[in-house]
N, C-alpha and C positions, 0 to 999 in steps of 0.2 A: 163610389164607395158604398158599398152593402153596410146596413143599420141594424142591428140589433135593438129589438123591443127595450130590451134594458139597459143599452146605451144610447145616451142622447148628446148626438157629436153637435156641438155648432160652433159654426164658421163667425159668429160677428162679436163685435167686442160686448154689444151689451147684452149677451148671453148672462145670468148668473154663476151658468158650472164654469165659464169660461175665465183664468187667471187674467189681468191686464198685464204683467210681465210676458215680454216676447221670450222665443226661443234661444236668440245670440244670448240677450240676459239673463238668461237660468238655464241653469245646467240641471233641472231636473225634470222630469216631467213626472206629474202625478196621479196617481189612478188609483178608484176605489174599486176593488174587484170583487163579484162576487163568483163565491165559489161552486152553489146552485140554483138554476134559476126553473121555475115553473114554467116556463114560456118553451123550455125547449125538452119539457118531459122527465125533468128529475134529473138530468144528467149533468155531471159539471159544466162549468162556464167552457174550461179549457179543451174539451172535445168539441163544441161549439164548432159547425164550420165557417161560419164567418168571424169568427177573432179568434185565434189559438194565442193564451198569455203565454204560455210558456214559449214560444219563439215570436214575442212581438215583435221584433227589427225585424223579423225576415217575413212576417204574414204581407198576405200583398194588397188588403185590404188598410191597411194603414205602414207607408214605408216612408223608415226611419230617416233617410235622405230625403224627403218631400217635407217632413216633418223639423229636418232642420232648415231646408230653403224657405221655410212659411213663417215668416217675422210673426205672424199675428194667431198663427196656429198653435191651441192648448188643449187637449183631449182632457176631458173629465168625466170619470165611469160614476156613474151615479149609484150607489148602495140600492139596490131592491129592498123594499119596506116587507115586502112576504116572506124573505130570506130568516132560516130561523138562524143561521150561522151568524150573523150580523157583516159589519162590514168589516174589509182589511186594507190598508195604504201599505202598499209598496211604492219604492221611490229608487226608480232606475234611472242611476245616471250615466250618462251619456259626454261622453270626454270631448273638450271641444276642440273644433278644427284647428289643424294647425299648417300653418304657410309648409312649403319646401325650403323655402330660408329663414332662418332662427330670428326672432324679432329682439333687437338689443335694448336694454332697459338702462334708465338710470338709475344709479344708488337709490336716489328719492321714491321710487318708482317702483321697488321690490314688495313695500307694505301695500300697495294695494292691488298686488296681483296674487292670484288664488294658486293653491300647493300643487295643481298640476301643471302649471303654467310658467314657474318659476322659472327660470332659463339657468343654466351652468352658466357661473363665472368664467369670463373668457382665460383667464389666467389657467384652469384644469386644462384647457387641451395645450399646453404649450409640449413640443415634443422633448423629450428627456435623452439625451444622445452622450457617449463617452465623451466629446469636448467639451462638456459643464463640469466633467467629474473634477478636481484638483490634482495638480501635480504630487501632491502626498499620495493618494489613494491611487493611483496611474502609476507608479514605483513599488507600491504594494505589489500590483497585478503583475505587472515584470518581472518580481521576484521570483515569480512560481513557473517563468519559461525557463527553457534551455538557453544557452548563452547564443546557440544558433538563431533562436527563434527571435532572439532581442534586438539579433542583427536583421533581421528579416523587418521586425517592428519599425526600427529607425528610420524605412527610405519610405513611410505612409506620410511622414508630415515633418516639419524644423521641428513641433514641439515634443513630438515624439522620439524623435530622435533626441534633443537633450535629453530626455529623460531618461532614454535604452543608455546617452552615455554618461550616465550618472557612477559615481565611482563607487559608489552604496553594491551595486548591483554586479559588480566586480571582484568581490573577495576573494574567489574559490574559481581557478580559471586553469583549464584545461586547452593544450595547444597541440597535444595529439589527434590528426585527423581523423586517424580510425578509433577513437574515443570520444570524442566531443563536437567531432566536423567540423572545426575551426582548423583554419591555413593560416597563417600568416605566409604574404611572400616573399619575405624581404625582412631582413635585419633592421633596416633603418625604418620600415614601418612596425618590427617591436618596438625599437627603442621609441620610438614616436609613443604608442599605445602605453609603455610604460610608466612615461613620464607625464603624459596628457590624462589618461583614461584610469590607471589603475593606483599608481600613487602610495601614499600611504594609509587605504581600503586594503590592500592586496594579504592575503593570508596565506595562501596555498596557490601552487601554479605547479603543472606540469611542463616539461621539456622534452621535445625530440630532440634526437641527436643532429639535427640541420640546424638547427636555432641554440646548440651552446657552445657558446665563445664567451672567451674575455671582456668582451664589450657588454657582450649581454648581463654576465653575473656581477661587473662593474657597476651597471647603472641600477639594477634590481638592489645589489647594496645600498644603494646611496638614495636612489626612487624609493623604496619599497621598507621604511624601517620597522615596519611590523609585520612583515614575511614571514611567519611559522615553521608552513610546511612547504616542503618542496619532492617534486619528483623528477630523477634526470633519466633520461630513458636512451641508453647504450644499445640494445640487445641490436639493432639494424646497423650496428657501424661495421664498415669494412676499415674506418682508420679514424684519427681524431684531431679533432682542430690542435691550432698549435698554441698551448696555456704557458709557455714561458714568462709571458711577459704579465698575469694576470697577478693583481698585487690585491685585490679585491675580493670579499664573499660572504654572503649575509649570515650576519653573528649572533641572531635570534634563533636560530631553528632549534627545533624541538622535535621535528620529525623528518627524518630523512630517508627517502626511496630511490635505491640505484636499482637500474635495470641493466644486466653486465653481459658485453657481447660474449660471444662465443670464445674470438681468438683475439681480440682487441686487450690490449695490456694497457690497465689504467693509470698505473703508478706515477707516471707523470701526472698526472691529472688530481689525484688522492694526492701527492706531497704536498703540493698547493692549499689546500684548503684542511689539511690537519688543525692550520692553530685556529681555525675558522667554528670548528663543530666540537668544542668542549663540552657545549650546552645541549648538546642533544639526550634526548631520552628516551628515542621509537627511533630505530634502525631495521630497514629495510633492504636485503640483496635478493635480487631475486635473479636465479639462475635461467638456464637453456632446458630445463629437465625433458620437456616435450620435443626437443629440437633434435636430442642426445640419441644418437642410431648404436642399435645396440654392436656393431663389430667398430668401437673404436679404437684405435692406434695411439693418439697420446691425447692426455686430457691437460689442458695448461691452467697454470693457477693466474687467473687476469687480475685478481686484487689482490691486496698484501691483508690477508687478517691478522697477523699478529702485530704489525703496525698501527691497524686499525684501532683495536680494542687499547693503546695504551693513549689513542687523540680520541678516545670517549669514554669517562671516568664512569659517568654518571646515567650510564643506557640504565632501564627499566623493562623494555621490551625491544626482543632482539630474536627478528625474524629470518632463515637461512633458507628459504625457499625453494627447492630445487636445484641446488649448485652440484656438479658433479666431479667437486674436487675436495668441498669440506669432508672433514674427516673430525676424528675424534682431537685431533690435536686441536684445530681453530675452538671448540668444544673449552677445551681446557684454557686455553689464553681468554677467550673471555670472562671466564668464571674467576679467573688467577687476576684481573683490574676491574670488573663490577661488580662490586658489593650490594650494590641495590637491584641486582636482577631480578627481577619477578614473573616474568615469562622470558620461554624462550623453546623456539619454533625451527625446529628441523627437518621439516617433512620432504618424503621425496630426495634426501642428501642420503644417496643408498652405500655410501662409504663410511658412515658411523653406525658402528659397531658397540658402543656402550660400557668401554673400557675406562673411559674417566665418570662414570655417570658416580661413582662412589665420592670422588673429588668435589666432582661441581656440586655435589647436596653438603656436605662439608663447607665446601666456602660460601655459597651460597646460601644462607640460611631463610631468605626472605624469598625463596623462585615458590612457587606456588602453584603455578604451571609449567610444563612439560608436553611439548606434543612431538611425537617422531612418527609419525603416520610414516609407512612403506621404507624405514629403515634396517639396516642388515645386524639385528640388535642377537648378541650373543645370552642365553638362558646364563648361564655360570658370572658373569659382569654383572646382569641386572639383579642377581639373588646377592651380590656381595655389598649391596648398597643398603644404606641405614637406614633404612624404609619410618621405624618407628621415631626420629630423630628428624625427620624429613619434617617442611609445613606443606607438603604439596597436596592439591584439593584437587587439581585436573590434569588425567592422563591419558594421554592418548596412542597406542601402541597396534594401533591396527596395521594389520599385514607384516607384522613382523619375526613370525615364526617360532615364537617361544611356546617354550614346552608347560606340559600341565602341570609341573611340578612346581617350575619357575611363578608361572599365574599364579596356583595356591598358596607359595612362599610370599609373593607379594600382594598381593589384594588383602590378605589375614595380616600384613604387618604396616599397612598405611592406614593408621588411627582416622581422619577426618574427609576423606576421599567422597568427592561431592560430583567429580565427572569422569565415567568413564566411557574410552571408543577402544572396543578391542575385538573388534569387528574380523575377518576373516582368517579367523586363527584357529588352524585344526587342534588343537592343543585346549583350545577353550570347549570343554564339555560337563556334562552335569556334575562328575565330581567337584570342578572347579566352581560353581554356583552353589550347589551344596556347600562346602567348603567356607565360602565366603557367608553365605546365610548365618551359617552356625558361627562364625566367630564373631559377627555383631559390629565387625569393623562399615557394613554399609548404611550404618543409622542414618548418616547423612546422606548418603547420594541421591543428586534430582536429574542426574541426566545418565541415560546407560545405552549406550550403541553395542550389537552385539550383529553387524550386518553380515550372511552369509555365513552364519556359523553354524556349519550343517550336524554336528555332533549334539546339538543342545534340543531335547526331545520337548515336547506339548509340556509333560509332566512337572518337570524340573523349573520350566519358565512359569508355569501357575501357578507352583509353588511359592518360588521368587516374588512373585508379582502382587503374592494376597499378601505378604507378608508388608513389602514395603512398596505397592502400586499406587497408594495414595499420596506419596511425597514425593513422586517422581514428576518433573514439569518435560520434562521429554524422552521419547523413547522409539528408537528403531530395532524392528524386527523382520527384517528384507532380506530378501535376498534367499530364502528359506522355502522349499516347494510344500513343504509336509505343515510350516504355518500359515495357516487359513483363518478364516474369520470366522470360521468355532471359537479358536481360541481366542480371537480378537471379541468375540460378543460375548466370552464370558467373564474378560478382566477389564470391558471399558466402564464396568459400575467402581472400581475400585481405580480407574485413573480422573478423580476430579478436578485435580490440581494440573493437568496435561496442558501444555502449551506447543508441541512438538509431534506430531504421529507420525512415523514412517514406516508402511507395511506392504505387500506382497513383492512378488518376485517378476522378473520382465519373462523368463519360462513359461512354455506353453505347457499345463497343468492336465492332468484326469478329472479335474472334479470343476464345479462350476462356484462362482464366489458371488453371493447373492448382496449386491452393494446398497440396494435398497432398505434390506436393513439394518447392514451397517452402518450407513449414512444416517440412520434416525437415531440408534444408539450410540453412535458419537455425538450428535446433536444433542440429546439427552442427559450426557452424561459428562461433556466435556464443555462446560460456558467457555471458559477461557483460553480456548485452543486460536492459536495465530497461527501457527503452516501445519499442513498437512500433503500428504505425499502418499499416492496409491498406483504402485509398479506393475498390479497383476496386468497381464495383457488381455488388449480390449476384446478376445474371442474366449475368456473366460468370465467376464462382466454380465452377469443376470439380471436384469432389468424388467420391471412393467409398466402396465402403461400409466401408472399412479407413481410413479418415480420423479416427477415433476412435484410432488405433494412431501417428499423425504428429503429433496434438494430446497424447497421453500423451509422448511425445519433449521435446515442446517444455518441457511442464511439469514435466518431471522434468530437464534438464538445463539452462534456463535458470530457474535458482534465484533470479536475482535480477531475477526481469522484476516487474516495479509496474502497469503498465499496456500493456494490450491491445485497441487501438479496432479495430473493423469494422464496415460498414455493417450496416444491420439487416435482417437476411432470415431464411432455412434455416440456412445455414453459422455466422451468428451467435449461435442457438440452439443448435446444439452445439456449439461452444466453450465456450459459458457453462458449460452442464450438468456439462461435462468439468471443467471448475475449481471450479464449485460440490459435486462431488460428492467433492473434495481439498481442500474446506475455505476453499479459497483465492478467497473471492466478490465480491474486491472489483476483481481484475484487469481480469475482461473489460468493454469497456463499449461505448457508438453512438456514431458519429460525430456524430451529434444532438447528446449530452450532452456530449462527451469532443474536444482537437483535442491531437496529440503536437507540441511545437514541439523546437526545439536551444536554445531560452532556458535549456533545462533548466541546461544547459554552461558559461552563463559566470558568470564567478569571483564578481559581483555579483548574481547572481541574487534572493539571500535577500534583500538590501536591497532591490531591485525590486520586489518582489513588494508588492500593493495590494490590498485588498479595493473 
């Protein structure tokens, strides 16, 4: 080992620079360094080619591991007396060895072991696994699968299985397979599930038409006494069990959904359970309307409505879905025994015409809602109705073909009108907006669907929009080639209140739709938007390559957006990615899969709503 004039290394104990503490017993070694020395021409210590301080562990004239092997080995730099800097102690410590296996200590044992040497409590590494979690918190996490997935869960362990068959986790049970993917195969393995599994938990269950019999709606009476809702689903029957003998039917419901075949005649079936459904309040038929080829020869009435409405006093919402045989008369018999109507939904029943609609607002005092989407509604019937006298707030008359005259007759005479869809109606144009503007009757409205209504110019709708754009929580404008996101970028400062947008058209366009900044002034302008929906087709979609920076915007300041439809192209891959990669994978989706309506909006929605 090479010596420096001004370091004096010694090897024996009775050196004085030398500590008597060994190296295992101190963790420090000490050293007085100086910073210039005379001996080697003015120059620092640390350029020095026999000791460099600054990399002592790795000079190789004193190495660090020789240094820990030498029990009795203690370097002491000695201060040079000509140095005008004086001396400095630095005290580099040096961590001590430690085994490959962890040495165990006793409690007593902790106080006199030093802060780097301390050892982890064996109890931290104990592994943390779902079989510690509790059967409370493991019925939590169940709750939030599919009924499919529960059953999946069950065959991992016995405890898991009790848990998947807990009756908690059973409420709301769906036994259509192309809805929920549950089979049952076998009657006697309902009635098993019934009476074992679902109990009185059970609130809602759906039915196919293979699984309802007498036996079945027998034991669900008498299993199930807090059954609410129920759905029986007809539409696949070619014939139907035989209910003669059925003396039995749950006397709680409050919501009732038939699915009605095509040629299947239910009457048998409905006489049974008339004295059964006094108590209902949400009636559901839903028709063939999709199934329905338009050169039909005879159309058959398979339920008896006027029957119906006098074994349900007390409906509230009463929805006619598609049936191709309602007419204005079933119209009238319910209006003529429920006094508490407050919606009622005929959409797609393109046999009502709007000849009692002056009746039912008369008897009716309390209907509020009104939807006839794609009904065959006469202009001269709907002007003859007591519009001013009415309490209705939501109307929905899209596709119906009434005239400009009839629209201005009624929009200027319904005083509190807070929803309107009167979407592809050539008859709806700027007179009819004007019109409305100026009479003051739309102080209220927060929702306005006006989709495909090619007569209503840039002009008219900016007008519309400054006046009442800020109290509007939803609003479609699709379906429209000539509205672009001009006009969308100059009325999204006045929609703040927006929770609904639906805009372009699925038309391949002349001009190009620059989304990029669309997407940052709805980010801007809209906090509280939950759907949105953009139909322009993805070869008119203008994008850069900072479009990732306008999509980060949106999703960080519109916190509570739920869904977000785009066609499916380029632009729709990265949006996805962008949301996928925040976790958040359920927002983006196609227009394919996904359509945004303002249904969202009204007051009734949740009862509407029909599998």
């Amino acid at each position: 080992m090479a010596v420096c004039p001004e370091i004096n290394v010694s090897m024996t104990r009775e050196s004085p620079e030398i500590n008597v503490s060994t190296m295992r017993e101190s963790q420090e070694i000490k050293v007085s360094a100086i910073l210039e020395s005379p001996g080697n021409n003015g120059s620092p210590m640390r350029d020095s080619p026999e000791i460099k301080l600054s990399r002592i562990r790795e000079t190789p004239e004193i190495n660090v591991s020789t240094i820990r092997e030498t029990p009795e080995m203690n370097v002491t730099m000695v201060e040079n007396p000509d140095n005008d800097v004086g001396a400095m102690e630095e005290y580099l410590p040096i961590p001590p060895r430690r085994s490959r296996r962890r040495k165990e200590y006793s409690p007593s044992e902790y106080s006199d072991i030093s802060g780097d040497e301390i050892p982890i409590p064996p109890q931290r590494f104990k592994r943390k696994t779902i079989e510690k979690l509790p059967d409370k918190v493991l019925l939590n996490i169940f709750s939030y699968l599919s009924h499919r997935e529960i059953c999946r869960m069950a065959t991992v362990c016995k405890r898991w299985r009790m848990v998947a068959y807990d009756t908690k986790l059973w409420t709301h049970v769906s036994l259509r397979p192309e809805i929920s993917g549950l089979h049952v195969g076998s009657l006697e393995s309902l009635l098993a599930l019934i009476s074992i599994r679902f109990g009185p938990s059970l609130r809602y269950i759906e039915l196919p038409i293979e699984l309802i019999t007498h036996t079945v709606l027998h034991e669900l009476a008498s299993k199930c006494p807090n059954l609410t809702h129920m759905l029986l689903d007809f539409s696949t029957a070619m014939q139907l069990h035989d209910f003669s003998e059925m003396q039995a039917f749950p006397t709680k419901l409050r919501y009732l959904c038939i699915c009605l075949s095509e040629v299947i005649f239910m009457e048998g079936f409905m006489r049974k359970i008339y004295n059964f459904i006094n108590g209902l309040e949400i009636l559901h038929l839903i028709g063939t309307y999709e199934k329905v080829e338009e050169e039909e020869e005879e159309i058959y009435e398979v339920i008896n409505v006027h029957k119906l409405k006098s074994a349900t006093p007390n409906l509230r919402v009463i929805n006619l879905y598609g049936i191709n045989f309602v007419d204005d008369s079933h119209i009238d018999a319910f209006s003529s025994n429920c006094i508490q109507l407050e919606c009622l939904a005929v959409n797609y029943c393109n046999k009502v015409t709007g000849s009692t609609m002056k009746t039912l607002f008369q008897r009716s005092r309390r209907l509020t809602c009104l939807l006839m989407n794609g009904c065959s509604l006469h202009s001269e019937y709907v002007m003859q109705v007591e519009w001013e006298k009415s309490s209705v707030q939501e109307l929905d008359v899209t596709a119906t073909d009434l005239s400009t005259e009839c629209l201005i007759d009624m929009l200027t005479r319904i005083p509190n009108l807070r929803f309107l869809s009167a979407g592809q109606i050539n008859g709806f144009n700027d007179s009819v907006l004007k019109a409305w503007l100026e009479s003051g009757t739309a102080r209220n409205l927060v929702a306005l669907d006006v989709d495909a209504s090619d007569n209503l110019t840039d002009e008219a709708l900016h007008r519309f929009l400054s006046r009442h754009g800020s109290q509007l929580w939803g609003l479609v404008l699709s379906g429209m080639p000539h509205i672009t996101d001009q006009l969308w970028q100059s009325v999204l400062q006045l929609l703040t209140n927006a929770k609904i947008l639906i805009m372009g058209t699925q038309e391949r366009l002349g001009v190009n739709i620059h989304v990029d900044q669309l997407m940052d002034g709805i980010a801007n302008n809209c906090p509280n938007l939950e759907r949105l929906e953009l139909r322009w087709d993805p070869e008119n979609l203008r994008f850069s390559d900072k479009s990732q920076k306008a999509i980060d915007i949106l999703r960080v300041k519109c916190l509570k957006l739920k869904c977000l439809v785009l066609s499916d192209g380029r632009y729709y891959e990265i949006v996805k990615a962008n949301f996928e990669r925040a976790d958040r994978t359920t927002v983006v989706r196609t227009s394919t899969n996904c359509r945004v309506s303002n249904y969202y909006l009204l007051s009734n929605y949740k009862d509407l709503i029909f599998n």
